[in-house]
MOPAC internal coordinates of N, CA, C and O (Angstrom, degrees):
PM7 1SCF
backbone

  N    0.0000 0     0.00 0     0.00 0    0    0    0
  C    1.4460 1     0.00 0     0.00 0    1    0    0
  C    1.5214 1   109.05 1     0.00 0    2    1    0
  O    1.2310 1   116.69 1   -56.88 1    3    2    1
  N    1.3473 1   123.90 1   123.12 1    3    2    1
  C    1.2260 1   123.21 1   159.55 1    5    3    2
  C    1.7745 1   131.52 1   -47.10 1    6    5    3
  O    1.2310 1   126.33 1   -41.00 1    7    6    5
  N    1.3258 1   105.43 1   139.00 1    7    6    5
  C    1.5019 1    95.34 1   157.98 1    9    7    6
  C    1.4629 1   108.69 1  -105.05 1   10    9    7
  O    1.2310 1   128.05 1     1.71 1   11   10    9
  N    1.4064 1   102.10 1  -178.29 1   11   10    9
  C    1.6231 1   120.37 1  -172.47 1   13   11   10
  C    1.0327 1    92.70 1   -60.35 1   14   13   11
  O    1.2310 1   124.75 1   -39.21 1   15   14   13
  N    1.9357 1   108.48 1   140.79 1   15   14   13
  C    1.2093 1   120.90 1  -179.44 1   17   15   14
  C    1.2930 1   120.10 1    50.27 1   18   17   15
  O    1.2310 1   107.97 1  -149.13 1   19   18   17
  N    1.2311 1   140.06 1    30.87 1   19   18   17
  C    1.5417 1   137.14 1   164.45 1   21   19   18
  C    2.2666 1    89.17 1  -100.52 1   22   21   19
  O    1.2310 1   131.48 1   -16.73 1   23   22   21
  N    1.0914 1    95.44 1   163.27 1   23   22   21
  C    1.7810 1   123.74 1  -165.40 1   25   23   22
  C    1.7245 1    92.60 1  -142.15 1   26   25   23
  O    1.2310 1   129.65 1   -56.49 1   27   26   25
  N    1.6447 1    98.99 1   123.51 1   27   26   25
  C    1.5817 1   102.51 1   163.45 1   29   27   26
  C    1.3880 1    87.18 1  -131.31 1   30   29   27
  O    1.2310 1   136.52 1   -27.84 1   31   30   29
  N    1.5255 1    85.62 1   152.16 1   31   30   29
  C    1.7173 1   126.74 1  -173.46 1   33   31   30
  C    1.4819 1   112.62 1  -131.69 1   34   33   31
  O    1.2310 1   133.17 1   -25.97 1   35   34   33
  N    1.3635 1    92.15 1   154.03 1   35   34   33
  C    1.7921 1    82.75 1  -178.74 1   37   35   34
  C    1.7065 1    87.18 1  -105.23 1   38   37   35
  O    1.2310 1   120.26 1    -3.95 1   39   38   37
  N    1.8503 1   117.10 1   176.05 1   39   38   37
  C    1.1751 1   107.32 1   175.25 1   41   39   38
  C    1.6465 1    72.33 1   170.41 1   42   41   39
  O    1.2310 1   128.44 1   -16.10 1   43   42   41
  N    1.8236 1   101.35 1   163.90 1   43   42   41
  C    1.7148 1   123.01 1   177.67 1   45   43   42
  C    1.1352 1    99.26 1  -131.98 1   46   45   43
  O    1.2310 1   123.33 1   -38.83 1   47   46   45
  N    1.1070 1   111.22 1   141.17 1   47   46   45
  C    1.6485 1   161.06 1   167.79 1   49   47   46
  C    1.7558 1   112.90 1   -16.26 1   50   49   47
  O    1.2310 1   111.82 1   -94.70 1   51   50   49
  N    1.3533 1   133.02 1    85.30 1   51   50   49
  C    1.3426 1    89.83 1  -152.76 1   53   51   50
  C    1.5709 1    91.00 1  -104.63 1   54   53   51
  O    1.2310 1   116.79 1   165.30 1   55   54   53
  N    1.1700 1   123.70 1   -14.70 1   55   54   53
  C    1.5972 1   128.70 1   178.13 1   57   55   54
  C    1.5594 1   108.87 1  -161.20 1   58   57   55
  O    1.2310 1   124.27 1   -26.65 1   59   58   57
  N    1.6956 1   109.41 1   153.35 1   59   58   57
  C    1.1906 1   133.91 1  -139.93 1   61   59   58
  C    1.9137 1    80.52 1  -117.02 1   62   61   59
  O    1.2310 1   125.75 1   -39.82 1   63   62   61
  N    1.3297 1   106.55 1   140.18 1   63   62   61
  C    1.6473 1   108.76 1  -172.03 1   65   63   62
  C    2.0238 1    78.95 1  -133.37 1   66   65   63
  O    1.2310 1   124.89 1     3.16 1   67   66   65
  N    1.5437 1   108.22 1  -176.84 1   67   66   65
  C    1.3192 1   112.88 1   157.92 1   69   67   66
  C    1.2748 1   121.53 1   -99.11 1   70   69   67
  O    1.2310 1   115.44 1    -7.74 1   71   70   69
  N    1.5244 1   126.27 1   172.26 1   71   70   69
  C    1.5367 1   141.49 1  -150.07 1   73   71   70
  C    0.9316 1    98.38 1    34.26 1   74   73   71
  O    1.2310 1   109.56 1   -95.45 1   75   74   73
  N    1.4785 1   137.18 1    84.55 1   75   74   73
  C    1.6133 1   153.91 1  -179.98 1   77   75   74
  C    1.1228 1    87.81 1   -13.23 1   78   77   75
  O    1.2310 1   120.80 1   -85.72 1   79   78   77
  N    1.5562 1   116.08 1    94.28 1   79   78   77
  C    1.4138 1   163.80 1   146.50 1   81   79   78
  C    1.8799 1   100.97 1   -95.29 1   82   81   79
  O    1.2310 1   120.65 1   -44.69 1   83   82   81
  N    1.1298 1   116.37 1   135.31 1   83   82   81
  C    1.1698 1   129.76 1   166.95 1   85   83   82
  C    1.8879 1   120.97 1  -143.68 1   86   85   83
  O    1.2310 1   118.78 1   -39.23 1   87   86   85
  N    1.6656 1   119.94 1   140.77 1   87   86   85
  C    1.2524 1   130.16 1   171.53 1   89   87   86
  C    1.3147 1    93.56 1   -89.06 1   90   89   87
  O    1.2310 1   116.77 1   -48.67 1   91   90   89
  N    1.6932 1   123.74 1   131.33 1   91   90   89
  C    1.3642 1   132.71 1   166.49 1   93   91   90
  C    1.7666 1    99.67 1  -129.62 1   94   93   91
  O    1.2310 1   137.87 1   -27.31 1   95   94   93
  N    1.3802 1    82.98 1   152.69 1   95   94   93
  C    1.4743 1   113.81 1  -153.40 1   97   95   94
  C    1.4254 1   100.22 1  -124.54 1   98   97   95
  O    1.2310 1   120.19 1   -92.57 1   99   98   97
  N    1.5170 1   117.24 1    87.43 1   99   98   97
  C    1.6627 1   139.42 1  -173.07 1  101   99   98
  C    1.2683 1    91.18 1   -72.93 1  102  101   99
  O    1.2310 1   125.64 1   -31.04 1  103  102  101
  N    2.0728 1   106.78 1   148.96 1  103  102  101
  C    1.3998 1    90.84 1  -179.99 1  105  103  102
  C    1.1030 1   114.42 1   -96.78 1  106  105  103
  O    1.2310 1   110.61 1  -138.17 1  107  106  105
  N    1.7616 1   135.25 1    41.83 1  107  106  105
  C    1.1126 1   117.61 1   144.66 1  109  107  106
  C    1.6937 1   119.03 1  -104.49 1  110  109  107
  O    1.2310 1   127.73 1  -135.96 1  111  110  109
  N    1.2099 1   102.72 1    44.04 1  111  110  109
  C    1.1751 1   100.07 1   169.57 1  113  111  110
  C    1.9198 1   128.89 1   117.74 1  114  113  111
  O    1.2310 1   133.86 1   128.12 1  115  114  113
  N    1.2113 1    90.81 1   -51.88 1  115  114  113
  C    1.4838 1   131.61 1   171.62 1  117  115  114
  C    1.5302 1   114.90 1   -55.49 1  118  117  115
  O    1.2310 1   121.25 1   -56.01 1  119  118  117
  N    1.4593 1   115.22 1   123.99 1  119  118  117
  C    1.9060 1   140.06 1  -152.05 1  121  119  118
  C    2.1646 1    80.78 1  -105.03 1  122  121  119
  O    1.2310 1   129.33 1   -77.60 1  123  122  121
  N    1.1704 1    99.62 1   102.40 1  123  122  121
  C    1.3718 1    98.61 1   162.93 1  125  123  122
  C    1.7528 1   116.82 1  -105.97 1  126  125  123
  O    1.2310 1   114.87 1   -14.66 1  127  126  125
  N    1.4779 1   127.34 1   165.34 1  127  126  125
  C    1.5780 1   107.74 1  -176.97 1  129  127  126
  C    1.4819 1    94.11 1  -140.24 1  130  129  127
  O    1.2310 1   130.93 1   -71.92 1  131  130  129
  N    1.5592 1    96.52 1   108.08 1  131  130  129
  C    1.3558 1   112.10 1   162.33 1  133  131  130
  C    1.3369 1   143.06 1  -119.91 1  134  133  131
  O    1.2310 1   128.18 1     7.57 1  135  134  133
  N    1.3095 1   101.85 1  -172.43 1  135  134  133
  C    1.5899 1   100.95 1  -156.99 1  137  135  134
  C    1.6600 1    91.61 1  -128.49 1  138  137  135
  O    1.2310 1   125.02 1   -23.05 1  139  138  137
  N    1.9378 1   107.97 1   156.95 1  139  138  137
  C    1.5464 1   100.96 1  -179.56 1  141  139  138
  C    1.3832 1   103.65 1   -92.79 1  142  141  139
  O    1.2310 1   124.22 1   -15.84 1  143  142  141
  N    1.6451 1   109.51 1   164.16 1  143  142  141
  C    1.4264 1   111.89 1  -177.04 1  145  143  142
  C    1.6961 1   105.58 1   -81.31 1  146  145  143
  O    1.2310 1   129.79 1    -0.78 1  147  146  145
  N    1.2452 1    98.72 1   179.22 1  147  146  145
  C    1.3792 1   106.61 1  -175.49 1  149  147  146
  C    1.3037 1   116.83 1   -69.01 1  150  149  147
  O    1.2310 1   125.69 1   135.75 1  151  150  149
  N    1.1885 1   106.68 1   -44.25 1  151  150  149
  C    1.6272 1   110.37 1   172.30 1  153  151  150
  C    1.8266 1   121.39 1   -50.75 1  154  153  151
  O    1.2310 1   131.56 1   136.39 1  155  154  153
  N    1.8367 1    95.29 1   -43.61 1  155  154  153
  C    1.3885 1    90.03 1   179.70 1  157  155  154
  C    1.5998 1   116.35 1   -68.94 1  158  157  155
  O    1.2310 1   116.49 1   150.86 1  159  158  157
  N    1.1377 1   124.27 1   -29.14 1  159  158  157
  C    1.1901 1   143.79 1   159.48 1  161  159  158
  C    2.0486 1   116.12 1   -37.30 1  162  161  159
  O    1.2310 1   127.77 1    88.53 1  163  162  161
  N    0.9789 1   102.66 1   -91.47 1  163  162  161
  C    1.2830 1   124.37 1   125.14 1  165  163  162
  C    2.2883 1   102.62 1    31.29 1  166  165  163
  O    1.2310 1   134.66 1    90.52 1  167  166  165
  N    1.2453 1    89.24 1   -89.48 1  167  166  165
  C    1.6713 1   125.23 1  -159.57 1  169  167  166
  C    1.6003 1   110.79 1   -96.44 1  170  169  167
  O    1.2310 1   128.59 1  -179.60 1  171  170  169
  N    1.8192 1   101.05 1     0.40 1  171  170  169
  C    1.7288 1   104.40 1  -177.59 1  173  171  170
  C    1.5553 1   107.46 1    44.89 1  174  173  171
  O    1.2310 1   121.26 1  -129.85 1  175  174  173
  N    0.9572 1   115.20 1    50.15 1  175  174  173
  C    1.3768 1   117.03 1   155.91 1  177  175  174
  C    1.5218 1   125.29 1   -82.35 1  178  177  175
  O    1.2310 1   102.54 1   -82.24 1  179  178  177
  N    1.1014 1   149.58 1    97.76 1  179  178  177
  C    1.1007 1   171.72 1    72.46 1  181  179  178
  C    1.8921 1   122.82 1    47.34 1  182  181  179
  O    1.2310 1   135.71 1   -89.09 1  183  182  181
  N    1.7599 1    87.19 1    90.91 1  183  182  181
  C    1.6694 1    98.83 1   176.71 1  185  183  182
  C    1.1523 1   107.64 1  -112.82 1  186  185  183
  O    1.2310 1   122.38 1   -35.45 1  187  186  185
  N    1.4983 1   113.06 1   144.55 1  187  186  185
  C    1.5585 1   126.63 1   178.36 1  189  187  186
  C    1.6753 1   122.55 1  -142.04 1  190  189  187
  O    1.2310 1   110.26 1   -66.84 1  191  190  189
  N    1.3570 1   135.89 1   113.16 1  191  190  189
  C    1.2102 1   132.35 1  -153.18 1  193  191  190
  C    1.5516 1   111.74 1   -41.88 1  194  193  191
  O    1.2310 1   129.87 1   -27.14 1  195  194  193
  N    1.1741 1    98.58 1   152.86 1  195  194  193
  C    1.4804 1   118.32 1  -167.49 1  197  195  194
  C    1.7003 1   117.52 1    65.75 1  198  197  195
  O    1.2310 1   114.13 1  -163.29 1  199  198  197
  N    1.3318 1   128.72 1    16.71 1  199  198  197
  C    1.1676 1   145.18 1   112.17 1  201  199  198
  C    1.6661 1   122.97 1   -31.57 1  202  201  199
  O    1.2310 1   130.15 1   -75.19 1  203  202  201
  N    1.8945 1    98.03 1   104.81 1  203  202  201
  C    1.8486 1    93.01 1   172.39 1  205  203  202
  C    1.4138 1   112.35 1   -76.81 1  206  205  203
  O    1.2310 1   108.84 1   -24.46 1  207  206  205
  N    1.5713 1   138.49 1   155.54 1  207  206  205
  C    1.1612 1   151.10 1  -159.43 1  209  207  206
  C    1.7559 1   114.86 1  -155.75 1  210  209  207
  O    1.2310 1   117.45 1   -39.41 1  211  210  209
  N    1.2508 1   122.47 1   140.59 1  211  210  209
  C    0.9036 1   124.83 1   166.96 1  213  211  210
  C    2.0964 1   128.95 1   -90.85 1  214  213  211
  O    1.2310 1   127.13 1   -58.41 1  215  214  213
  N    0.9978 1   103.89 1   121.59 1  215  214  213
  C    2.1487 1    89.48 1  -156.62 1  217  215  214
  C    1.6460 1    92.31 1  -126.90 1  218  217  215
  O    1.2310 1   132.83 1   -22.67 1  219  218  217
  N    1.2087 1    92.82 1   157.33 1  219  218  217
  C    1.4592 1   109.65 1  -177.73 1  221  219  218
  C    1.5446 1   100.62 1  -113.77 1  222  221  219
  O    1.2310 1   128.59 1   -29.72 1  223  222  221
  N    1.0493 1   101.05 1   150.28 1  223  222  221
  C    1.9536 1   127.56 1   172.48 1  225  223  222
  C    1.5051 1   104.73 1  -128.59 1  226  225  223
  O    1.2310 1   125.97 1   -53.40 1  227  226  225
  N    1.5769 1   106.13 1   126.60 1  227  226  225
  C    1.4910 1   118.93 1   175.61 1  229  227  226
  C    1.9573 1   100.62 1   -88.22 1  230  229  227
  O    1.2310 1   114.17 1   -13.68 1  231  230  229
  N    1.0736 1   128.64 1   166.32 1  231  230  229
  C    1.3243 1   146.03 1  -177.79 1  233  231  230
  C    1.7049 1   106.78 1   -44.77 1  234  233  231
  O    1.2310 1   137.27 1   128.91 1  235  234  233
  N    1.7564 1    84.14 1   -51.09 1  235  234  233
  C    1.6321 1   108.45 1  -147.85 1  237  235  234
  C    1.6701 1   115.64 1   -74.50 1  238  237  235
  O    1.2310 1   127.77 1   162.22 1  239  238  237
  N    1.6039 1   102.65 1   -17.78 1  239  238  237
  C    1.9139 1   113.26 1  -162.30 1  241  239  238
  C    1.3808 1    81.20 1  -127.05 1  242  241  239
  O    1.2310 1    97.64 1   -58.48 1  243  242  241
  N    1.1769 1   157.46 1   121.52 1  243  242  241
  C    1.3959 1   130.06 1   138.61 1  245  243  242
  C    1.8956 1   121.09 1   -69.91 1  246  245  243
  O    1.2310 1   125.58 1   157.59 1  247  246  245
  N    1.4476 1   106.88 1   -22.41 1  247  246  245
  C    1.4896 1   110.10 1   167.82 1  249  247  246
  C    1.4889 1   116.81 1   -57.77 1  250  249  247
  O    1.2310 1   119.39 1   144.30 1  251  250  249
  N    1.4103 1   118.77 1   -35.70 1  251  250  249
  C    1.6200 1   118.43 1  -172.00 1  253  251  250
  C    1.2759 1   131.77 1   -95.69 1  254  253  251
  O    1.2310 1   108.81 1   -55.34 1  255  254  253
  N    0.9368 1   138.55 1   124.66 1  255  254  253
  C    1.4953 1   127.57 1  -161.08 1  257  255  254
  C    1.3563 1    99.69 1  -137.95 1  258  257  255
  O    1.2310 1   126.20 1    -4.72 1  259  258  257
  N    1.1915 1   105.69 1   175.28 1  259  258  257
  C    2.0151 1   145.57 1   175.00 1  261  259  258
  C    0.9485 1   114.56 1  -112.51 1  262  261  259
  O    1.2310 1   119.90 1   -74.28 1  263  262  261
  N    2.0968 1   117.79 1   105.72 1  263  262  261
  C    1.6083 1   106.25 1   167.22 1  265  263  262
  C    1.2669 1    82.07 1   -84.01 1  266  265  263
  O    1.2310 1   130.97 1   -12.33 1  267  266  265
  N    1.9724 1    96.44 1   167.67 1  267  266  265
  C    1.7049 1   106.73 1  -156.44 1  269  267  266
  C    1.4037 1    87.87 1  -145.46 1  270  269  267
  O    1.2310 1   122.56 1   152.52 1  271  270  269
  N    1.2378 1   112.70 1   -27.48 1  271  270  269
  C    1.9901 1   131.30 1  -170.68 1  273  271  270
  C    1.1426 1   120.01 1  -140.08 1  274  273  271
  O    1.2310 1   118.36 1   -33.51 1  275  274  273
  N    1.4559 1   120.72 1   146.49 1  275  274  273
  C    1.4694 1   108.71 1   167.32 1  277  275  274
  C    1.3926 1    99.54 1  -128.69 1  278  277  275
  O    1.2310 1   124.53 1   -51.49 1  279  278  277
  N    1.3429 1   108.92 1   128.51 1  279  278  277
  C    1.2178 1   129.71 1   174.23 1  281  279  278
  C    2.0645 1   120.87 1   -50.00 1  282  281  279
  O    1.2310 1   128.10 1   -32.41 1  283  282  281
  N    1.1714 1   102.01 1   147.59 1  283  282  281
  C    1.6537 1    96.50 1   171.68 1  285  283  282
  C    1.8047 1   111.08 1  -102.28 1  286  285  283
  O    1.2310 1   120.10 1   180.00 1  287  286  285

């Protein structure tokens, strides 16, 4: 569930950083650097570049985001 003023985007995986840190690749273009949510964390869910994903953007960072989903 969103909070106020959070923005989800879809976008894929484009590189793997450490402490499941991830570069996502919005499809307009734009290198965002995120981190997994707790839940995905959580449930050992398992992302690997070029994996589509669903990520959240808060108001305040537009560079940082929340994967929240992983796409099929």
């Amino acid at each position: 569930m969103l909070k106020k003023g959070e923005i989800e985007y879809e976008g894929v995986i484009a590189e793997n950083l450490p402490n499941a840190t991830f570069w996502v690749d919005k499809a307009d273009k734009e290198r965002v650097l995120c981190v997994l949510s707790g839940k995905m964390r959580i449930n050992h869910i398992r992302v690997s570049p070029g994996d589509k994903v669903r990520l959240v953007i808060t108001p305040y960072d537009r560079k940082k985001g929340r994967i929240v989903y992983k796409l099929r």
